[in-house]
N, C-alpha and C positions, 0 to 999 in steps of 0.2 A: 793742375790735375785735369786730365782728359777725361772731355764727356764721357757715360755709359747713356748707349742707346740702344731702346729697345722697342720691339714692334707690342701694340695695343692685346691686352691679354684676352683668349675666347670671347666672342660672343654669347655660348651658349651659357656662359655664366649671369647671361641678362634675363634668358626663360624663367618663365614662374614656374612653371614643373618643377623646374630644377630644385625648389627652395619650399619648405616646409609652410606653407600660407596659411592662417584661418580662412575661415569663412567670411569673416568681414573685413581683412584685409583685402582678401581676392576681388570683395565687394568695391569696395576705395579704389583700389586699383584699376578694378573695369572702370569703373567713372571715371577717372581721372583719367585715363586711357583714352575718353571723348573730347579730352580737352587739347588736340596738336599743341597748342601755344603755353599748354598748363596753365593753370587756374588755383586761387586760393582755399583755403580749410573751408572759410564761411559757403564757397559756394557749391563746395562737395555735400558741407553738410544738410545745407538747402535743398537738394536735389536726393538724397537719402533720406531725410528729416530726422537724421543723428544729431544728436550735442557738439557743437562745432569743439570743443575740445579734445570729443572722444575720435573725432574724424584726424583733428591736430595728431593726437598720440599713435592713430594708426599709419599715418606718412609720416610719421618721426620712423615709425618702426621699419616700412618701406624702403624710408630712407640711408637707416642702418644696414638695408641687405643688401643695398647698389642697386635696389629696382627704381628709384626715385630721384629724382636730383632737385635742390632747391636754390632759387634766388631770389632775393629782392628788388622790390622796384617798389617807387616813389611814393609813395600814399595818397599825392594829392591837396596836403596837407602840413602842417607841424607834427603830427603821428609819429610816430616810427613805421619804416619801410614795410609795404607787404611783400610777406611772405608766398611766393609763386612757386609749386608744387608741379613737375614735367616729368612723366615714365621715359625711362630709359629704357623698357623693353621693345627689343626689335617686333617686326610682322611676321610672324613664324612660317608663315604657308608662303612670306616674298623667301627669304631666306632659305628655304627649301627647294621655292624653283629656281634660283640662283645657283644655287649645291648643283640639283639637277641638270642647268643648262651648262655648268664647268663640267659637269661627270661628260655631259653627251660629247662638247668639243674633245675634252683630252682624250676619251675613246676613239672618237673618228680620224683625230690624228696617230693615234695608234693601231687602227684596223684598217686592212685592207682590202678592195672591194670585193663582193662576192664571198666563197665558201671561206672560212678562217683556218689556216694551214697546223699544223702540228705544231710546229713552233710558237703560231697564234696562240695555239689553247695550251701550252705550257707557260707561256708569259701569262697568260689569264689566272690559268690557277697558283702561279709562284703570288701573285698579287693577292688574291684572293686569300692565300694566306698567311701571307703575310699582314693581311688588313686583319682576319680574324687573332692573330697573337698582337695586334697592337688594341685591339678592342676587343677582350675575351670577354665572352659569355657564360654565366654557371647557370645552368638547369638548376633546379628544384628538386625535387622529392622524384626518384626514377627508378625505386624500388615497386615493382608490380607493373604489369603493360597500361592499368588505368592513371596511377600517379605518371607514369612515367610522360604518358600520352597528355595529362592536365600539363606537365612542366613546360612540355612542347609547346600547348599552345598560348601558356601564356610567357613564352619565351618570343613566338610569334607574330603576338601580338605587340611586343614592347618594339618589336622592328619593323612593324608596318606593313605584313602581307597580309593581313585583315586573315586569317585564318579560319577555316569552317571544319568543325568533326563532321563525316560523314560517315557511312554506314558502308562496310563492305558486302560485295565485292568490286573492286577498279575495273571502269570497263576495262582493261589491256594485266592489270595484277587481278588474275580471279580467284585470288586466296580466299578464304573468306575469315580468315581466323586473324586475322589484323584490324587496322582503322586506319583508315583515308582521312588523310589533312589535304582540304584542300584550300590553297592560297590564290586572295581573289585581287590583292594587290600588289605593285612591283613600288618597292620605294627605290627603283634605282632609276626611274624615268621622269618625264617629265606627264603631266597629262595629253590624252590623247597618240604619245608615242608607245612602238612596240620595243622591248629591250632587243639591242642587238645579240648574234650569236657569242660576242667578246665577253659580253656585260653579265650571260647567262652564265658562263662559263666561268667568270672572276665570282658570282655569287654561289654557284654552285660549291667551290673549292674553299670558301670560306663556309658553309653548312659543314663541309668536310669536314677543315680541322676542326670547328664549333663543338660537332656532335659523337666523332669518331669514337674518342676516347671515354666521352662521359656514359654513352650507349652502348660501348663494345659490350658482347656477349650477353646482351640486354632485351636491345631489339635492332631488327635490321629496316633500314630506311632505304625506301626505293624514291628516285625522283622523278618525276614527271614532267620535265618543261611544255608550256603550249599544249595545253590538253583544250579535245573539241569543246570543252565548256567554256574557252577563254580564262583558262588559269591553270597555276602551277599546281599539279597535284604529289603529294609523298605519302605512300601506302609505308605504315607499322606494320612490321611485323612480330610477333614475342620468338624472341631464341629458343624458347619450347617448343614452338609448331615447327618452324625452320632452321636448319644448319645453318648458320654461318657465323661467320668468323670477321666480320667486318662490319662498322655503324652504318655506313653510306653507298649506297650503290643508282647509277644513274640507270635509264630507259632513256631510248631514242625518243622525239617528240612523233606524238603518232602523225598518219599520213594526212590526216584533216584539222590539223592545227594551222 
């Protein structure tokens, strides 16, 4: 019978986010977490001042999730082997600039120097949404411009532009009957870099298909890229104040961006 071979299943299935933790799991876990080489129950518990059984039960239970891996080594002794407890959870914030520093290479080999051509920014948004039908998003509660405006940002916030409600009017949208989201962070970069105009463009087209449908005749969303405060602004509008007929609509970046 011929091998079945297969490549190593997600990492993000190693995040504790990912997985419903107690409190004193998460507690075990950061400790143990200090230990590179992993370390035994008795000296988790030592270091917590738990009942080393109750610390056993909680990396039993670690162990059961795949955040834990355990082995034995030699006691020393006529004993039985101790039991040596090692996380399996990666560095979230290496693993992130790794994502990052792949997102920046495949871009740069996909964009060309200077302005990005029509063609450019149609392969950006085909991507773009394509990225958002393979990772769709649901809003929340988007009945009334105040719920609708909570769903946003804490739809925002699960994606890492750190989000801020501000107060209208947009220096450049001088509506005043809407609210200003303004986003202070880019999780499409790396730190200290600016997103290129590809990268704005592929996130842009994914807000598109995101929010089009869920918002149509709802409210209307203007974007902001590169605004002078050094972040992406999106001016709400409620479908009551203004006509239109569409979720998303963009604005040029202003001249002082």
């Amino acid at each position: 019978m011929d091998a079945v071979f297969a490549a190593p299943p997600s990492t993000t299935r190693l995040f504790p986010e990912s997985l419903s933790l107690s409190a004193k799991q998460r507690e075990v876990l950061d400790t143990l977490n200090g230990y590179p080489n992993g370390t035994g129950a008795a000296e988790i518990s030592t270091v917590l001042g738990v009942h080393v059984n109750t610390v056993r039960g909680h990396l039993e239970e670690l162990e059961e999730q795949g955040l834990v891996r355990v082995s034995s080594a030699p006691s020393g002794g006529r004993g039985r082997p101790t039991l040596v407890f090692q996380v399996r959870m990666p560095d979230v914030v290496g693993v992130a600039q790794e994502y990052l520093c792949l997102i920046k290479i495949l871009v740069e080999a996909m964009e060309p120097e200077g302005e990005i051509t029509r063609e450019d920014h149609a392969r950006a948004r085909d991507i773009g949404r394509r990225w958002a039908q393979e990772v769709p998003s649901q809003l929340g509660d988007t009945d009334g411009h105040d719920n609708a405006i909570a769903s946003l940002l804490m739809l925002f916030r699960q994606m890492g532009p750190d989000p801020l409600k501000q107060r209208a009017p947009h220096p450049v949208e001088e509506s005043t009957a809407g609210t200003v989201i303004q986003l202070n962070a880019c999780p499409l970069v790396k730190a200290g870099s600016q997103p290129s105009q590809f990268i704005c463009a592929v996130h842009e087209a994914y807000l598109r298909e995101t929010l089009d449908e869920q918002l149509k005749g709802k409210i209307r969303l203007t974007l902001f890229p590169r605004s002078a405060r050094a972040s992406c602004d999106i001016v709400a509008i409620p479908c009551s104040a203004h006509q239109c007929s569409t979720g998303v609509s963009t604005s040029a970046p202003s001249a002082s961006a």
